[in-house]
C-alpha positions in Angstrom: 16.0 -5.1 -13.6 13.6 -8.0 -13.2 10.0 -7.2 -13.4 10.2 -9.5 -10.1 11.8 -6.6 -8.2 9.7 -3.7 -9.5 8.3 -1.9 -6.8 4.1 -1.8 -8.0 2.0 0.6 -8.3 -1.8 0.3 -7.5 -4.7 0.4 -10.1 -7.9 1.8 -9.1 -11.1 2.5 -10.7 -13.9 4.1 -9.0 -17.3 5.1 -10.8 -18.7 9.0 -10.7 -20.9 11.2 -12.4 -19.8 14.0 -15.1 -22.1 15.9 -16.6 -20.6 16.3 -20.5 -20.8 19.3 -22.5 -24.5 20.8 -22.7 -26.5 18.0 -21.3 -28.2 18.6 -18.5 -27.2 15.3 -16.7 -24.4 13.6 -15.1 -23.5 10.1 -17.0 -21.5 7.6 -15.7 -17.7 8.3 -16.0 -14.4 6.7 -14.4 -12.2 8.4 -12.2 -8.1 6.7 -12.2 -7.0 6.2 -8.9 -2.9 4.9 -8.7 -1.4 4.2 -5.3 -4.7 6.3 -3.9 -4.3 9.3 -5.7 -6.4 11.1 -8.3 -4.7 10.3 -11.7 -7.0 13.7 -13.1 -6.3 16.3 -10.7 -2.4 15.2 -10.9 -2.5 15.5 -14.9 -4.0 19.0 -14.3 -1.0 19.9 -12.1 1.3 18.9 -14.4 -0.3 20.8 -17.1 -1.2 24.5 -15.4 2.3 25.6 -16.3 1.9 25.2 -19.6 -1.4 26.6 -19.7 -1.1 29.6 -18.0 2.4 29.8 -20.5 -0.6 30.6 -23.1 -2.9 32.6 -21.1 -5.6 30.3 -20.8 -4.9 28.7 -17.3 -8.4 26.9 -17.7 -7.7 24.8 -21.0 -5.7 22.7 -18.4 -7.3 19.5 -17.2 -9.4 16.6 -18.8 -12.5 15.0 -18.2 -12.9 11.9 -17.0 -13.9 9.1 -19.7 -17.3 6.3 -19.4 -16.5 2.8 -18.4 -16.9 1.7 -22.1 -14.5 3.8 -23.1 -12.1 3.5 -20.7 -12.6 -0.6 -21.1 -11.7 0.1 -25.0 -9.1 2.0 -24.2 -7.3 -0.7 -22.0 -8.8 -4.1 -23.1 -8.4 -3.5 -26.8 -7.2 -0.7 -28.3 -3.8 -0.8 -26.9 -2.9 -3.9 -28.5 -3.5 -2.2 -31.9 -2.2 1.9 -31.0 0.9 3.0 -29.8 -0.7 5.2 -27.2 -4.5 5.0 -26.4 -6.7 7.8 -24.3 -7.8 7.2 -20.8 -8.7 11.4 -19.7 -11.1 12.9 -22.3 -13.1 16.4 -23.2 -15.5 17.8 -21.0 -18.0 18.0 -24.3 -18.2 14.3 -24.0 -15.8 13.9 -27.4 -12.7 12.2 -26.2 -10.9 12.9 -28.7 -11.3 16.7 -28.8 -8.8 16.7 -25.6 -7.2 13.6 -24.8 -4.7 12.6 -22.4 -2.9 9.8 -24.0 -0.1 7.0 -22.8 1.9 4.2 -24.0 1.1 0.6 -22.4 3.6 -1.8 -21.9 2.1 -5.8 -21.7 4.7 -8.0 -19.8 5.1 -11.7 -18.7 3.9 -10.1 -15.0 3.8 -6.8 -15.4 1.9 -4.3 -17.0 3.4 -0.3 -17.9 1.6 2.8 -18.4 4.6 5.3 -19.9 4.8 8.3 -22.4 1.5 10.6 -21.4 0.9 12.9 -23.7 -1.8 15.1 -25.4 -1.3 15.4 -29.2 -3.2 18.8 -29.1 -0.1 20.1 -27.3 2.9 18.3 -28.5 4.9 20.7 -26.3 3.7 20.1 -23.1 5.9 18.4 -21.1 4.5 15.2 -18.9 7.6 13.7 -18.3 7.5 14.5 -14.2 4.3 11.9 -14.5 6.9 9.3 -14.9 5.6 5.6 -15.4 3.4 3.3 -13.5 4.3 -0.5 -13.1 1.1 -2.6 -12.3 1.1 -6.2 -11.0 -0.5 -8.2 -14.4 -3.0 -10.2 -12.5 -3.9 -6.8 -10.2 -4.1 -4.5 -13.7 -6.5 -7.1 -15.3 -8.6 -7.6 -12.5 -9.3 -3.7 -12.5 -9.8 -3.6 -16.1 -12.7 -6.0 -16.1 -14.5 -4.2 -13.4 -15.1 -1.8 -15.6 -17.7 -3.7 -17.5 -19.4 -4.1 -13.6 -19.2 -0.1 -13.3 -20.7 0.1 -16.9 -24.2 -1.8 -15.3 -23.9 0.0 -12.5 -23.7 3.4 -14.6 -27.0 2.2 -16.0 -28.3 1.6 -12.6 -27.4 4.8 -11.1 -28.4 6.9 -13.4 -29.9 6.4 -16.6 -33.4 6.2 -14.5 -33.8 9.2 -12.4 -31.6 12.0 -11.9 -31.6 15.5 -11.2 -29.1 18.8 -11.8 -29.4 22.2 -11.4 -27.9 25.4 -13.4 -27.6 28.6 -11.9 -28.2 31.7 -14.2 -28.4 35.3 -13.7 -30.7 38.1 -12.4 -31.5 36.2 -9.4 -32.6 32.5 -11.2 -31.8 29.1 -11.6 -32.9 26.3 -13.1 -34.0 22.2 -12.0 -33.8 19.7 -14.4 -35.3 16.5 -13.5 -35.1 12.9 -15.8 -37.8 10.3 -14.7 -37.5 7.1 -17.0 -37.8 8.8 -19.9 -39.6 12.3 -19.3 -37.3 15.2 -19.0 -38.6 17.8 -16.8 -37.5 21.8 -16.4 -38.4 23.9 -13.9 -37.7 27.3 -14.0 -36.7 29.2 -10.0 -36.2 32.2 -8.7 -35.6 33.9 -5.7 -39.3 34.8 -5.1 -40.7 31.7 -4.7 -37.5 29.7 -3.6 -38.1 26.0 -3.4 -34.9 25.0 -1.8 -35.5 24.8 1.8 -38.6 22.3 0.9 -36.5 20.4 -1.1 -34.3 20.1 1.1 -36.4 19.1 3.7 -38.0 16.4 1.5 -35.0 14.8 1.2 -34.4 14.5 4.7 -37.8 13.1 5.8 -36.9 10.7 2.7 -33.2 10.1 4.6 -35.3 9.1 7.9 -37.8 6.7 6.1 -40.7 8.8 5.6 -42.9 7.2 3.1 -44.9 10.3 1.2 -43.5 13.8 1.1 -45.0 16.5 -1.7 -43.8 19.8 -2.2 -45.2 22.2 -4.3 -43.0 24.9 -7.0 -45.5 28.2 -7.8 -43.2 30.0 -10.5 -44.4 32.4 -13.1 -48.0 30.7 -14.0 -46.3 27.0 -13.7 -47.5 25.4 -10.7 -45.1 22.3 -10.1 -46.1 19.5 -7.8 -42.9 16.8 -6.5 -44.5 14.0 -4.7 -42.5 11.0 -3.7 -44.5 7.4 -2.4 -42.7 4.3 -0.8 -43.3 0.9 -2.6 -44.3 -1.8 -0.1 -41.2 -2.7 0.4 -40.0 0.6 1.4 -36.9 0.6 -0.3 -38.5 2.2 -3.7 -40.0 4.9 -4.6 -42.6 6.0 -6.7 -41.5 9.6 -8.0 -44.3 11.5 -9.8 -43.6 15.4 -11.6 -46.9 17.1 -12.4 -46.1 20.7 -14.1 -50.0 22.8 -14.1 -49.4 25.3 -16.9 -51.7 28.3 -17.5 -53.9 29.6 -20.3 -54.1 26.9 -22.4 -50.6 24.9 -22.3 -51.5 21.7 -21.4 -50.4 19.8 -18.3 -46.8 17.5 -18.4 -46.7 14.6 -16.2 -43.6 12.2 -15.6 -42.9 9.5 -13.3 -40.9 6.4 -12.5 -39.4 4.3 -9.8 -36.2 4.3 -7.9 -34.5 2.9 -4.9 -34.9 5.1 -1.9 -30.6 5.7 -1.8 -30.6 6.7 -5.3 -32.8 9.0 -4.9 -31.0 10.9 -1.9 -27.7 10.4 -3.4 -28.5 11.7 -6.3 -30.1 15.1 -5.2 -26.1 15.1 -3.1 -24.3 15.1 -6.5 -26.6 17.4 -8.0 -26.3 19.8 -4.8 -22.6 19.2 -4.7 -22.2 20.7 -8.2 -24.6 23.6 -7.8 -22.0 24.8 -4.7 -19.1 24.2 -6.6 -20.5 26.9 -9.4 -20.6 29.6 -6.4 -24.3 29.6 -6.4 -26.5 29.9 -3.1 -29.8 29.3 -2.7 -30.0 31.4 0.5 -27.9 34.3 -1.3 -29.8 34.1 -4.7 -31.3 37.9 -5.8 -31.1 39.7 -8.9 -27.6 40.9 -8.7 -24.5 40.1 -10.2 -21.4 39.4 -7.7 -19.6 42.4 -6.5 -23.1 45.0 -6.8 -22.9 47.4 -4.6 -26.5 47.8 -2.7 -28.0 51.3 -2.3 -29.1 52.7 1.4 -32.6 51.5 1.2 -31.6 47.6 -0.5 -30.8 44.7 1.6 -28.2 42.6 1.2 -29.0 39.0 1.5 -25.9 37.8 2.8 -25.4 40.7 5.4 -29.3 39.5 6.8 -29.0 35.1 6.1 -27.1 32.4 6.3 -25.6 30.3 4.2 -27.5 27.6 2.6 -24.5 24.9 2.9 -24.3 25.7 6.8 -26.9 23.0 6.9 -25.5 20.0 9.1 -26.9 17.9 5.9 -24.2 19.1 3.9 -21.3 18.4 5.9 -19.9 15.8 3.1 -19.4 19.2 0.5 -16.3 19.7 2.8 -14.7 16.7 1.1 -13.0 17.2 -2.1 -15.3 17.5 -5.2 -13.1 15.2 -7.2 -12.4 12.7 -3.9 -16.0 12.6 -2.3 -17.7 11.0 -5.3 -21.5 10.0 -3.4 -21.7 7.6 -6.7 -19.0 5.7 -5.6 -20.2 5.4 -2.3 -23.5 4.0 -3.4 -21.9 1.5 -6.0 -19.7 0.4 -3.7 -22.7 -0.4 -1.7 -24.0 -2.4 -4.6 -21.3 -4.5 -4.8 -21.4 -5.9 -1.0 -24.7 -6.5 -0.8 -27.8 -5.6 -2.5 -31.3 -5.4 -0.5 -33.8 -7.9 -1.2 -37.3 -8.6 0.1 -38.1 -11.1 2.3 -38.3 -15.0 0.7 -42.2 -15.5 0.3 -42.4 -18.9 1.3 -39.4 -19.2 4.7 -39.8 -15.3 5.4 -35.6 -15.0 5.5 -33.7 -12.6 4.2 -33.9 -13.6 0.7 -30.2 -14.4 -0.9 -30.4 -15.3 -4.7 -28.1 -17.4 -6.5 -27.7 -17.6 -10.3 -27.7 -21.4 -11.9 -27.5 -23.0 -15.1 -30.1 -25.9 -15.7 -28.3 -26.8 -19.4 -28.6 -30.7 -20.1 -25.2 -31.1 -20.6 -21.6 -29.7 -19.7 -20.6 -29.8 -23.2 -23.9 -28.6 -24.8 -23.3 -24.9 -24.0 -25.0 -22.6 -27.2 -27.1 -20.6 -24.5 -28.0 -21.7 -20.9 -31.1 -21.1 -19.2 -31.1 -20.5 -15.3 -32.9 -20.3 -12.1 -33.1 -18.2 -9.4 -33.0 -20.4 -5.7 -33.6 -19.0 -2.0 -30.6 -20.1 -0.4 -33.2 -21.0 3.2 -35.5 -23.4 2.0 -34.9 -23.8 -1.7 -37.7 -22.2 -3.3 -36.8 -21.4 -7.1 -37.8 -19.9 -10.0 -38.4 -20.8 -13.0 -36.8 -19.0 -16.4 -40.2 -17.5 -17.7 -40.3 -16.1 -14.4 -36.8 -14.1 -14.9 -36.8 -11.1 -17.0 -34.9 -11.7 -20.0 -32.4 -8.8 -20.0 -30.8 -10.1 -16.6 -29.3 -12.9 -18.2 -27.0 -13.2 -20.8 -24.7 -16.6 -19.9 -23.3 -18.8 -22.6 -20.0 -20.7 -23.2 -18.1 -17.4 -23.7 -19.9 -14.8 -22.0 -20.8 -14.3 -18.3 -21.6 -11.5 -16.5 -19.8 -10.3 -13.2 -22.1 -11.5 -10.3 -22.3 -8.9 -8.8 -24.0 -7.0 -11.7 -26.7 -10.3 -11.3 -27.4 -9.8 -8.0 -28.2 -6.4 -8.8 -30.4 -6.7 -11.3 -32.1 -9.5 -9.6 -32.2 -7.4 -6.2 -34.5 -5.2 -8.5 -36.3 -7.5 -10.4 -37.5 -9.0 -7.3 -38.1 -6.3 -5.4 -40.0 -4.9 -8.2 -41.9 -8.2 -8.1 -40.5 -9.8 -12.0 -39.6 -12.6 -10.0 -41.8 -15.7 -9.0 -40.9 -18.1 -6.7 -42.0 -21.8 -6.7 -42.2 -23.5 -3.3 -40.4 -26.5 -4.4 -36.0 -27.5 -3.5 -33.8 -27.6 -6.6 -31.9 -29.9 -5.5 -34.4 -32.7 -5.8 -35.6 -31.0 -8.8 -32.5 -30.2 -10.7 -29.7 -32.9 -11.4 -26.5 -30.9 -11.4 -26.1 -26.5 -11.4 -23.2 -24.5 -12.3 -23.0 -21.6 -9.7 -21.5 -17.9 -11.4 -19.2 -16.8 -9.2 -16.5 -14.4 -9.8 -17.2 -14.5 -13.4 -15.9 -18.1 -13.5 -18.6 -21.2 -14.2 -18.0 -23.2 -10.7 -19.6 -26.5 -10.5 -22.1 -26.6 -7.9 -23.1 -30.1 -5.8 
């Protein structure tokens, strides 16, 4: 048959959070969508049968893999292997449980075949069948996985925040502010989850402080959160008051105002899915049976997910992915403050100011307010943003993002003068190609 009449299937990679082996937070991972449906959960199907075969029903399943590794997977290992791994190990090691397949380049077609998992040579995926991409389609999804690599970094390497639950009626918060990591021990005797809670809606509705306080076994813990000027950051601050003669922990950083609420969702999203409830929490095992004169917290309260906040934990663990969400809100269109000079909604473009179109080693660039013309100068642009030469440009949307928080975070200085009576000629970076710009 023709790869001209091959029905094709649809390629779609959408970023999450997966929290690897013992680490106490989620890092950025890839989930595999084909034709809408949720490449994991279907492997993990295919492979209870097998599993339970052995008596271990739970070795079934993978992890899903980081953007890097997925992108070496797909952009340049399978050149070289015969089958490369896109499903990994939830320890983080992608090789200690891989789901592997064959991949099939064509002259317009591209054809993922053979899955297999050389840990269990006898598992049979054959009911997976094969997948047959569109070339141009495949591709296209391949590189944005260099875009939901940077947007990883956004998301999470800043701030974020998970929660274990462990026995006898405790649990425990673990918070990551730039580079402080913070523990705080719970229990049901001084439960901060209600306040937390309510922080995070006040934070939801554009309050601009909110501080709650944690009393727990001689650690006083005090959360306080500040809007930036701007209102769409905010100033996170951990102080942890120890007694006797420990000495006090502080830890702080800055983060948008949606990463910081849709962070606390995956986190509470998780703690649900172990079984654990804050409302239900005492120091008793499941299935106790309470004496005459004890009360059973569930029999007397009610459920701490009955909250209307958390009507999105109805959704499907693997399918509601609050990540996603707010990545996808990256790409459309990031936030930016006001233009200093015209007051308009500020809209940044990237440009190259090189001297000529074949003198191309490394290019400098400007940043321009696309209402009256105000620029920027390159000392006034934080290094790390750009990294543009003959051979290597990154996705624009991954600029705008890191210029939407340089210049809210101020990095960025404007000059009140146009660019184009100041500049001769610009190349404009647009959808990773160099487009000239008149």
């Amino acid at each position: 048959m023709s790869e001209y009449n091959i029905a094709r299937d649809v390629l779609e990679f959408r970023l999450t959070g997966y929290r690897y082996g013992p680490k106490c937070f989620p890092m950025a991972a890839v989930e595999i969508y084909i034709n809408g449906e949720n490449l994991r959960e279907k492997v993990c199907k295919q492979e209870l049968p097998f599993a339970e075969q052995e008596g271990n029903p739970g070795i079934a399943g993978h992890a899903p893999i980081t953007p890097r590794e997925l992108y070496q997977s797909l952009h340049d290992d399978y050149a070289e292997e015969e089958c490369v791994s896109i499903l990994g190990c939830c320890c983080g090691v992608v090789d200690c449980w891989p789901l592997d397949v064959a991949i099939e380049v064509g002259k317009n077609v591209v054809t993922w075949y053979g899955f297999n998992m050389y840990h269990r040579k006898n598992w049979d995926y054959s009911s997976l069948g094969s997948f047959v991409f569109d070339k141009q389609q495949y591709w296209s999804e391949v590189d944005k996985l260099l875009e939901l690599e940077e947007q990883g970094r956004i998301l999470f390497e800043n701030f974020a925040v998970s929660f274990d639950a462990e026995k006898n009626g405790c649990a425990k918060m673990n918070l990551r502010l730039s580079d402080g990591l913070c523990y705080l021990h719970l229990s049901y005797l001084y439960s901060p989850f209600d306040d937390i809670l309510r922080m995070i809606k006040n934070i939801e509705n554009d309050s601009t402080a909110e501080e709650i306080y944690i009393n727990e076994e001689g650690v006083g813990t005090t959360v306080s959160v500040q809007s930036t000027s701007n209102y769409l950051e905010l100033d996170v601050s951990v102080d942890v008051h120890n007694a006797g003669d420990i000495p006090d922990k502080h830890y702080k950083c800055r983060t948008t105002r949606e990463i910081f609420i849709y962070t606390f969702r995956w986190a509470f999203m998780e703690l649900k899915s172990e079984g654990f409830d804050p409302n239900y929490w005492d120091q008793h095992d499941k299935g106790y049976e309470y004496d005459e004169d004890e009360i059973n917290p569930r029999e007397i309260n009610t459920s701490y997910w009955k909250d209307p906040w958390f009507d999105y934990l109805q959704n499907d663990i693997v399918d509601y992915n609050p990540f996603h969400t707010l990545a996808s809100g990256l790409r459309v269109q990031p936030k930016l403050a006001p233009c200093p000079y015209c007051g308009s909604p500020a809209e940044f473009l990237a440009y190259d100011t090189g001297p000529d179109v074949f003198c191309y080693p490394t290019c400098k660039a400007i940043v321009a307010c696309t209402h009256c013309g105000a620029q920027t100068e390159w000392e006034y642009v934080p290094e790390y943003i750009f990294e543009i030469t003959n051979y290597h440009i990154k996705p624009v949307n991954v600029v705008k993002n890191e210029l939407s928080i340089a210049w809210n975070q101020r990095k960025i200085k404007l000059e009140p003068k146009k660019f184009r009576d100041s500049v001769p000629w610009h190349w404009l970076i647009v959808n990773d190609d160099v487009e000239e710009y008149d």
